[in-house]
Residue, then its C-alpha position, 0 to 999 in steps of 0.5 A: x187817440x183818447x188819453x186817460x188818466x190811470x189810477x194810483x192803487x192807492x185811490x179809494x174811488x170804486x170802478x164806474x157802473x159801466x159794467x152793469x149798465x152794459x150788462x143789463x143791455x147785454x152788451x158785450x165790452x166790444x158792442x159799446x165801443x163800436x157804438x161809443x167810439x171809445x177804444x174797448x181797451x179803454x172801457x175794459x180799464x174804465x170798468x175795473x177801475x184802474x183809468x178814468x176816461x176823458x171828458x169826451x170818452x164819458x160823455x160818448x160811453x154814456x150817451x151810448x148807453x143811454x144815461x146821463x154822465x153822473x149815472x155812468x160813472x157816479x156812485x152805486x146811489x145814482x145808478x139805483x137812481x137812474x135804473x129805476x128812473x129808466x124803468x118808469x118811464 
């Protein structure tokens, strides 16, 4: 079983891109699971913010989606970045 790590509240860092990186191929929560092989629950946790997935489970949910790691769960910056990277080419 995947293990995370959860948040203290107190943790500045902001929720992953994951949501809008779903979004915009307009899957749901469950369609990334299946395709990543990470649990739904653990996504729906990465996506708010409140646990941060393992290595491997980043490394799974962002070759699912298409992007490297850094544009998955980096900062709002490097998703602005990779979208419009993945629209160029």
């Amino acid at each position: 079983m995947s293990q995370v790590r959860v948040r203290n509240s107190n943790d500045a860092r902001k929720p992953s891109n994951l949501r809008v990186l779903r979004a915009a191929r307009g899957w749901t929560q469950a369609d990334l699971a299946r395709i990543s092989g990470v649990p739904k629950m653990f996504l729906s946790l990465a996506e708010t913010g409140r646990v941060d997935l393992t290595p491997s489970d980043r490394k799974k949910a962002a070759a699912a989606l298409g992007v490297p790691e850094a544009v998955a769960f980096g900062s709002p910056d490097q998703l602005l970045a990779g979208l419009s990277e993945a629209t160029a080419n």
